[in-house]
C-alpha positions as CSV (number, residue, x, y, z in Angstrom):
1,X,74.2,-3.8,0.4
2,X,72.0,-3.2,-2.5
3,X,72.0,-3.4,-6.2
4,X,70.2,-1.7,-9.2
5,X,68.6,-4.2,-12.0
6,X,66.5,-4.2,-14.0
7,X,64.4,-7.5,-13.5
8,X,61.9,-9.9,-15.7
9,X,58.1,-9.1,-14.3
10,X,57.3,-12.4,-14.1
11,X,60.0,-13.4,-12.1
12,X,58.5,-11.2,-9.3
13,X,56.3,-12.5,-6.5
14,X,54.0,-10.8,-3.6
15,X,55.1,-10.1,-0.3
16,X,52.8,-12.1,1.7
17,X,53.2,-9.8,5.0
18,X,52.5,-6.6,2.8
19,X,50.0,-4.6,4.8
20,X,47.9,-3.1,2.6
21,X,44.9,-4.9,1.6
22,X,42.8,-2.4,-0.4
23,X,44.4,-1.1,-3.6
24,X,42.0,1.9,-6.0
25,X,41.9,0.6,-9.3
26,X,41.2,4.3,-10.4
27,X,44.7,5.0,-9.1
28,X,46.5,2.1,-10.1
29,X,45.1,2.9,-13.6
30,X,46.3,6.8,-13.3
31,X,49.4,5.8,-11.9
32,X,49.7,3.1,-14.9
33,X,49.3,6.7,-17.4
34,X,51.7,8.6,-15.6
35,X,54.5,5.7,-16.1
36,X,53.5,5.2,-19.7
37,X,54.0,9.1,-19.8
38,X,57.0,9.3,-17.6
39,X,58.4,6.3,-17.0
40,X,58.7,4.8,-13.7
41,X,60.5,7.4,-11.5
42,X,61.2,5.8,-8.6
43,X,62.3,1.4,-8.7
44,X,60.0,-1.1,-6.8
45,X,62.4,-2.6,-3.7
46,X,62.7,-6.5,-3.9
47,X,65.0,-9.7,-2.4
48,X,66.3,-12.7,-4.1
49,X,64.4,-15.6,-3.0
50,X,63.9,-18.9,-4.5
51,X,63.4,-19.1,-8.1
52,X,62.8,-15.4,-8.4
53,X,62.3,-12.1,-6.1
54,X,60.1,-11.1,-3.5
55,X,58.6,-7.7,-3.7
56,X,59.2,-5.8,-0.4
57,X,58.1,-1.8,-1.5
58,X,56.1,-0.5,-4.3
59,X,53.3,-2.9,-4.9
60,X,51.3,0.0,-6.8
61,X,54.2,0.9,-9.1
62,X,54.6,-2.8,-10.0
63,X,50.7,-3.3,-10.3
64,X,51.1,-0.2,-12.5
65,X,53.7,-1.7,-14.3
66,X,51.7,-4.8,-15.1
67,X,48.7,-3.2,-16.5
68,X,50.9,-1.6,-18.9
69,X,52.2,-5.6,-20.0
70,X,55.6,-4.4,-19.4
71,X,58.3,-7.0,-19.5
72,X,60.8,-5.6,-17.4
73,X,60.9,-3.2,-14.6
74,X,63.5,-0.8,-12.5
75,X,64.5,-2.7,-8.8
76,X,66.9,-2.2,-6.1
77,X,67.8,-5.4,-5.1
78,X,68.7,-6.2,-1.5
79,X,69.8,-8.5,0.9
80,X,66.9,-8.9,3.3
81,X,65.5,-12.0,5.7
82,X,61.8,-12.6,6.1
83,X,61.5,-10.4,9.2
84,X,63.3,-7.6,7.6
85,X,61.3,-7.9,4.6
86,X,57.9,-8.2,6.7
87,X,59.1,-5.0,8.7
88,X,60.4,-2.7,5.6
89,X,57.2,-3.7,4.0
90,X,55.2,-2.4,7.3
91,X,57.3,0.4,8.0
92,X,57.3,1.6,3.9
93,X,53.5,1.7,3.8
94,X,53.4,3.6,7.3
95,X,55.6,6.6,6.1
96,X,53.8,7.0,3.0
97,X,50.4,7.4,5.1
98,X,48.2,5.2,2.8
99,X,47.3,2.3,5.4
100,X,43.9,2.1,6.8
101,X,43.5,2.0,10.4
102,X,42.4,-1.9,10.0
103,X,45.5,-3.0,7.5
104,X,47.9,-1.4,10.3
105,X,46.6,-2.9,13.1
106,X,46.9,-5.8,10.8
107,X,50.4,-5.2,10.0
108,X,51.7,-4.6,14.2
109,X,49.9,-7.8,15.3
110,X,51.2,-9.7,12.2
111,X,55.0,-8.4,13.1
112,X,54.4,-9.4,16.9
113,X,53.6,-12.6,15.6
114,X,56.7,-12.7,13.5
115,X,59.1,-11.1,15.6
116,X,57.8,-11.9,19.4
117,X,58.5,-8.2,19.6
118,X,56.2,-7.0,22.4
119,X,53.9,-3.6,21.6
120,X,56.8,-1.4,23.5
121,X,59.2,-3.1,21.4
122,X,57.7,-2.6,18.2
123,X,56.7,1.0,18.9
124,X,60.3,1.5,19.6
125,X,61.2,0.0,16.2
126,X,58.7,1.8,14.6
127,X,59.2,5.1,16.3
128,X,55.2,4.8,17.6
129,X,54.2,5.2,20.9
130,X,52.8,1.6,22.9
131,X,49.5,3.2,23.0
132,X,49.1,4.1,19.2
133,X,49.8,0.0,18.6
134,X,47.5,-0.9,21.2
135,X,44.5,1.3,20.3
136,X,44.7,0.0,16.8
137,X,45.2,-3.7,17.6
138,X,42.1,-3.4,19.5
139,X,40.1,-2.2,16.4
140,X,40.5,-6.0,15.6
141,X,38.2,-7.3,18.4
142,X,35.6,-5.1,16.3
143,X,32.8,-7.4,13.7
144,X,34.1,-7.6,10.8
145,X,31.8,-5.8,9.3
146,X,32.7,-2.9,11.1
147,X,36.2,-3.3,10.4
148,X,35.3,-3.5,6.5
149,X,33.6,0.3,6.9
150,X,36.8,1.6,8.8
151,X,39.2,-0.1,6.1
152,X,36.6,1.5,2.9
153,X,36.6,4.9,5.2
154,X,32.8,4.8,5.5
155,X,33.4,5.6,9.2
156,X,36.4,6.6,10.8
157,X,38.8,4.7,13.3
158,X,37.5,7.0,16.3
159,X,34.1,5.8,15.5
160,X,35.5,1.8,15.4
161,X,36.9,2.6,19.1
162,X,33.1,4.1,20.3
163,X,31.8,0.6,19.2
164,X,34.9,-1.3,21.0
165,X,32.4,-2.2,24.1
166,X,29.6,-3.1,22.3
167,X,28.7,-6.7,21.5
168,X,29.2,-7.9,18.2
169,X,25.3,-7.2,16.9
170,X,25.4,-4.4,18.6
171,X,28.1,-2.8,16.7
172,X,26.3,-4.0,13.4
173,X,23.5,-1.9,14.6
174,X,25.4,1.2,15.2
175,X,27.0,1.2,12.2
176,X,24.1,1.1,10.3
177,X,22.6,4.1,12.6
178,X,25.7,5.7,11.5
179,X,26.1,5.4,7.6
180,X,21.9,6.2,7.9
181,X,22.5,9.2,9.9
182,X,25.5,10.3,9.4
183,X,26.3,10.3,12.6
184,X,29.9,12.0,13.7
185,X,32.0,10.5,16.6
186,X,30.4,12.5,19.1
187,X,27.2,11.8,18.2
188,X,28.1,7.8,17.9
189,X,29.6,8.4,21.7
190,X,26.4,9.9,23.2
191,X,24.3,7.4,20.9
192,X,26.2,4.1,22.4
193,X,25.8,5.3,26.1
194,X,22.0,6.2,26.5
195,X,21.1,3.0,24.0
196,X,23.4,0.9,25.5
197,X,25.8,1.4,28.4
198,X,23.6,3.3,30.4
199,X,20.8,1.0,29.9
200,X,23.0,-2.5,30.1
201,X,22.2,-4.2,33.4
202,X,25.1,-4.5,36.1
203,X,27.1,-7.1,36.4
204,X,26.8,-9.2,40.0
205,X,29.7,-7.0,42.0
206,X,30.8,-10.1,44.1
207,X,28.9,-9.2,47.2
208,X,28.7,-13.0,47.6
209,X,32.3,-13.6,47.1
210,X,35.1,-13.7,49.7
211,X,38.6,-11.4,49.1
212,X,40.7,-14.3,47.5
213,X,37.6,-15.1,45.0
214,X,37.2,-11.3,43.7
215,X,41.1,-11.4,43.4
216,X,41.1,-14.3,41.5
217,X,38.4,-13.5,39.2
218,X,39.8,-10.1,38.7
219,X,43.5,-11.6,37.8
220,X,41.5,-13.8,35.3
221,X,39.8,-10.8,33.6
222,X,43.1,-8.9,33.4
223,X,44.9,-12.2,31.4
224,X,42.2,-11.9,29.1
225,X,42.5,-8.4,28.6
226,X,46.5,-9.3,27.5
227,X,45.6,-12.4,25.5
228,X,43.0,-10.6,23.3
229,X,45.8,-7.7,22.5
230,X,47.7,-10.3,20.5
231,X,44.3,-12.9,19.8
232,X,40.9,-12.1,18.4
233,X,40.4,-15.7,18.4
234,X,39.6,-15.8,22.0
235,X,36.2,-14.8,23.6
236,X,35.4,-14.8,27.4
237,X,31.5,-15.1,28.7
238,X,30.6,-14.9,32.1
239,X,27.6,-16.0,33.6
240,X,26.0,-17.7,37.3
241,X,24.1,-19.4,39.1
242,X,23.1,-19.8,42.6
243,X,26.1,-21.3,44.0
244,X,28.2,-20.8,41.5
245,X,30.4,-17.8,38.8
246,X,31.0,-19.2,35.5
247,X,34.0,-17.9,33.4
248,X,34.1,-19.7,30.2
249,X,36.7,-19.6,27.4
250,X,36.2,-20.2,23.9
251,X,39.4,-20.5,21.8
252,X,38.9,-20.9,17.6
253,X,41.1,-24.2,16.4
């Protein structure tokens, strides 16, 4: 059930699980003219919460609407829960196509989170396929600074996935080979393997080890590989010595 109001600005606060991260302020400020000149055309979608409303659609119209110092502004008012609201947010800023590749992934881990949805689940909900959520959640295991050029669209996600195998410094140093040359995502590809796939040094292949320790070392690898689709926080490093095949874990408090 929803209502139409018209509602004090001030009693209006942010949606804390809104996606998008990276607003123009050359559009907010033409949007901003074309309300002045038209009016607001379509109302902002909020929820009662305590003390006020929470805004769950239209963040640039209501950024709009306070550069122009208006009082008031148009709202449907509905009756939403915290997941709801987290998921209309998501799903609101996915139709309209405006996300970056970096503030979606950040929006489907952030629902996982919320919901316990797994990535099937949430496809499902979202009417994506598993493999679209997966591909972007791993553009989070990318350095930051990488993740900053696919959310400013320096580079493009394709480009972030080339990069995916690559250690952290690594990446940085791609990137930079890329904005200098602008280098397209075939390029990037071939550049990556003959600098540094084809040139990294194998990895030990167990000859050493009996059946049951490849298995178990292989069993290990594969948990990682699930714990890092809903963590960035986790790292694995591998190592040996002699006698012995280190697997270490490092987990951020």
């Amino acid at each position: 059930m929803s209502t139409y109001q018209i509602i004090k600005m001030n009693l209006i606060i942010p949606n804390q699980y809104q996606p998008r991260t990276v607003f123009s302020d050359e559009a907010i400020e033409e949007l901003a003219q074309s309300i002045k000149e038209n009016g607001l055309l379509q109302p902002i979608t909020v929820r009662e919460c305590d003390n006020g409303y929470q805004l769950i659609a239209g963040e640039r119209r209501f950024r709009a609407c306070q550069r122009l110092n208006k009082d008031t502004i148009e709202a449907i008012v509905i009756k939403a829960g915290e997941v709801q609201s987290a998921t209309l947010a998501l799903i609101e800023n996915i139709q309209r196509e405006n996300l970056s590749a970096i503030e979606e992934a950040n929006g489907y881990l952030q629902m996982i989170r919320l919901t316990g949805l797994t990535q099937s689940q949430l496809g499902k909900k979202l009417g994506k396929k598993q493999s679209t959520i997966a591909n972007k959640i791993r553009l989070l295991n990318l350095d930051l600074e990488v993740q900053q050029a696919i959310s400013e669209k320096e580079i493009t996600e394709r480009h972030g996935r080339a990069l995916l195998n690559l250690d952290e410094k690594q990446q940085r140093e791609v990137l930079k080979k890329i904005l200098d040359k602008d280098m397209n995502v075939a390029q990037t590809e071939e550049y990556v393997f003959d600098h540094y796939i084809q040139k990294k040094k194998k990895k030990p292949q167990f000859k050493c080890f009996s059946l049951s320790s490849k298995i178990i070392i292989n069993t290990i690898k594969e948990a990682y590989k699930k714990v890092k689709e809903i963590s960035k926080d986790v790292k694995m490093d591998e190592s040996e010595d002699e006698q012995n095949y280190i697997i270490t874990f490092t987990i951020k408090k």
